[in-house]
C-alpha positions as CSV (number, residue, x, y, z in Angstrom):
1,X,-20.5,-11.5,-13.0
2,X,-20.1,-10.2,-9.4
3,X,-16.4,-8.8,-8.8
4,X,-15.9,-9.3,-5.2
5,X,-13.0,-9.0,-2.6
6,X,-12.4,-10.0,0.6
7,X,-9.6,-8.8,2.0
8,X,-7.7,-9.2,5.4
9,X,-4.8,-7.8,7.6
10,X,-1.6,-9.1,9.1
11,X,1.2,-7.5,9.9
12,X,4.1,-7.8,7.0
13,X,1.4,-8.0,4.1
14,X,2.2,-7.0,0.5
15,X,-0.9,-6.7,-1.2
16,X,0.8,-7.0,-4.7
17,X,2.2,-10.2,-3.6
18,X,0.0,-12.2,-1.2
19,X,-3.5,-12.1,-3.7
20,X,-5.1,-15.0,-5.4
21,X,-8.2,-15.2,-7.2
22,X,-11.2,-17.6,-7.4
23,X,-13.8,-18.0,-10.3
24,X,-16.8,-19.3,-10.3
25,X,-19.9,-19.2,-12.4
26,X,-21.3,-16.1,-11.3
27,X,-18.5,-14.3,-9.3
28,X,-14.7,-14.0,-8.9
29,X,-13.6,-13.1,-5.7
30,X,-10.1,-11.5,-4.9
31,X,-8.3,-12.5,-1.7
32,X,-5.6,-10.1,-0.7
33,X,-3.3,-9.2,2.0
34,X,-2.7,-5.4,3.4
35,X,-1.1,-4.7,6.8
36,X,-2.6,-1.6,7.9
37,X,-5.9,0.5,7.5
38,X,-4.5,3.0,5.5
39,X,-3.1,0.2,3.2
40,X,-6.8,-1.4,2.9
41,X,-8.2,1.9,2.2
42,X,-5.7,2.8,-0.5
43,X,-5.9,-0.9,-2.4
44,X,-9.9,-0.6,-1.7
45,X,-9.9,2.4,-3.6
46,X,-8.1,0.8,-6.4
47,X,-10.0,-1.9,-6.5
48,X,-13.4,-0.3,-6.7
49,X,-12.3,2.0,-9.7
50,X,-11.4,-1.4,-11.5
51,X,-15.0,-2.3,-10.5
52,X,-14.8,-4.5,-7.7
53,X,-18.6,-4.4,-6.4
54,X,-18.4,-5.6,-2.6
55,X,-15.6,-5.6,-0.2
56,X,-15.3,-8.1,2.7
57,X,-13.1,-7.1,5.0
58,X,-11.9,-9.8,7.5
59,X,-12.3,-9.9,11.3
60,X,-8.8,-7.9,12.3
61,X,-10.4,-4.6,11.0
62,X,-11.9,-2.7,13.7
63,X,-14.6,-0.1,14.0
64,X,-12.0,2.1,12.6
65,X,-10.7,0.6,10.4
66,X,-13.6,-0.5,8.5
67,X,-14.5,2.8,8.7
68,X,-11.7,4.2,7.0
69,X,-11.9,1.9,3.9
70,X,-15.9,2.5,4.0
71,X,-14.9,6.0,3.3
72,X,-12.6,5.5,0.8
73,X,-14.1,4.0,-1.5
74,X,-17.3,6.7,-1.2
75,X,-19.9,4.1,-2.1
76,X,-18.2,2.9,-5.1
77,X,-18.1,-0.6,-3.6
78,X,-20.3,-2.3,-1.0
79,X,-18.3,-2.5,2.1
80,X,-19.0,-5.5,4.8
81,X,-17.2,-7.1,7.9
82,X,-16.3,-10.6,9.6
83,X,-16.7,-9.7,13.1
84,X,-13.9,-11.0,15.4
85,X,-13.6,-8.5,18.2
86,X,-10.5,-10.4,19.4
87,X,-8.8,-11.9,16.6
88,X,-6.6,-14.8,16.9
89,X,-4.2,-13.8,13.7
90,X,-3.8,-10.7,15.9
91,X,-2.9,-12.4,19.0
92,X,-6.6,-11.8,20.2
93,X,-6.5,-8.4,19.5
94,X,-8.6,-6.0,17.3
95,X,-7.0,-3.8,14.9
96,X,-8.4,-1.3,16.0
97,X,-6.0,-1.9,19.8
98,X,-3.3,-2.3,17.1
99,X,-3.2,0.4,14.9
100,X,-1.4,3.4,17.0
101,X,1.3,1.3,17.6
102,X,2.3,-0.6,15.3
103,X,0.4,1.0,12.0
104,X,-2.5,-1.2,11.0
């Protein structure tokens, strides 16, 4: 069975919290919550080591930031990316504009 996550930002997340999980067949995917790059790449890393196989990270992480979690979890999981380069949960924003400011 495929162990797969897709995972997005908003400011406020708790990861622990704001997660739900979806079985099928053939794969369970994790949905979870983290609000900021260093948050994603922390969890990421967690979640690989309990063998999570692909990440999906949502269209709020930048360049940057899906950079940072790529090299977190050092191959251990696929890592791939929603594209929004202006997100609307981020008041059409990427999170890469975001992060100095305000910590994503």
């Amino acid at each position: 069975m495929l162990r797969a996550v897709f995972m997005f930002i908003v400011p406020g997340a708790d990861p622990q919290r704001q997660r739900a999980v979806v079985q099928a067949e053939v794969a369970e995917v994790l949905t979870v919550a983290v609000c900021s790059y260093e948050q994603a790449a922390t969890v990421a890393t967690a979640l690989a080591d309990e063998g999570y196989a692909a990440i999906e990270l949502c269209g709020g992480f930048g360049h940057a930031g899906v950079a940072q979690v790529a090299a977190a979890v050092q191959g251990r999981a696929a890592v791939g990316v929603v594209r929004f380069d202006h997100h609307p949960l981020l008041g059409h924003r990427s999170g890469d504009q975001l992060a100095p400011a305000s910590g994503l």
